[in-house]
C-alpha positions, 0 to 999 in steps of 0.5 A: 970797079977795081980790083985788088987782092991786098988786106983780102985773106980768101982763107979766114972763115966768118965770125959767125952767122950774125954781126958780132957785136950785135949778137952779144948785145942782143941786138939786131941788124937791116943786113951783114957785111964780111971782113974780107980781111978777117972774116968778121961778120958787122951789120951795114950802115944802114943798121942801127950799130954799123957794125961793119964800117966801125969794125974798118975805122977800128983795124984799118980793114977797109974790104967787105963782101955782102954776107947776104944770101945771092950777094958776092959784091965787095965794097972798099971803105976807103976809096968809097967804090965798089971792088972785086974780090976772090971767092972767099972761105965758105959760107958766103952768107948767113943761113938764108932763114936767118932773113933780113933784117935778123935775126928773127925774133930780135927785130922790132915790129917798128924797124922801118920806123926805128931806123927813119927816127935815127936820121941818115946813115953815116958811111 
């Protein structure tokens, strides 16, 4: 696991409680990632959108955290591995309601079968 501080800005606050994109879209999430760049908030690779992988390949910002609940590991796209990082601006993940996959209300009885229908994800 390496450690890097570079492209991490500990101050820059979350985008919000729920993957940006998704939340405009109406949309829904398996769970959610942070920018550690710049706080935003994507869904995982293992959500229908990844969100958060295609928010790197679209600003080159390859740190994430977990923005899940009891989670504080990092993730760098780049070098594929596991990192660690600073203790980033609070909140530190989305409000433990919220659950996963969320947000409530959005999710499909069927989403175990929603995701497996898609195929593999991508990164």
């Amino acid at each position: 696991m390496g450690c890097m501080t570079s492209g991490i800005d500990p101050t820059a606050s979350p985008s919000g409680t729920g993957c940006a994109e998704c939340e405009a879209a109406q949309g829904w999430w398996v769970h959610l990632r942070r920018c550690a760049a710049c706080g935003h908030i994507g869904c995982c690779d293992d959500s229908l959108a990844r969100h958060a992988s295609a928010h790197w390949r679209a600003t080159g910002h390859p740190i994430i955290q977990s923005f899940e609940p009891g989670e504080d590991w990092f993730w760098n796209y780049d070098l594929d591995e596991y990192y660690d990082g600073p203790k980033l601006a609070m909140p530190d993940s989305h409000p433990a309601d919220q659950g996963a996959p969320g947000p409530r209300g959005r999710v499909p009885i069927d989403w175990r079968d929603v995701l497996l229908s898609r195929g593999p994800s991508g990164g």
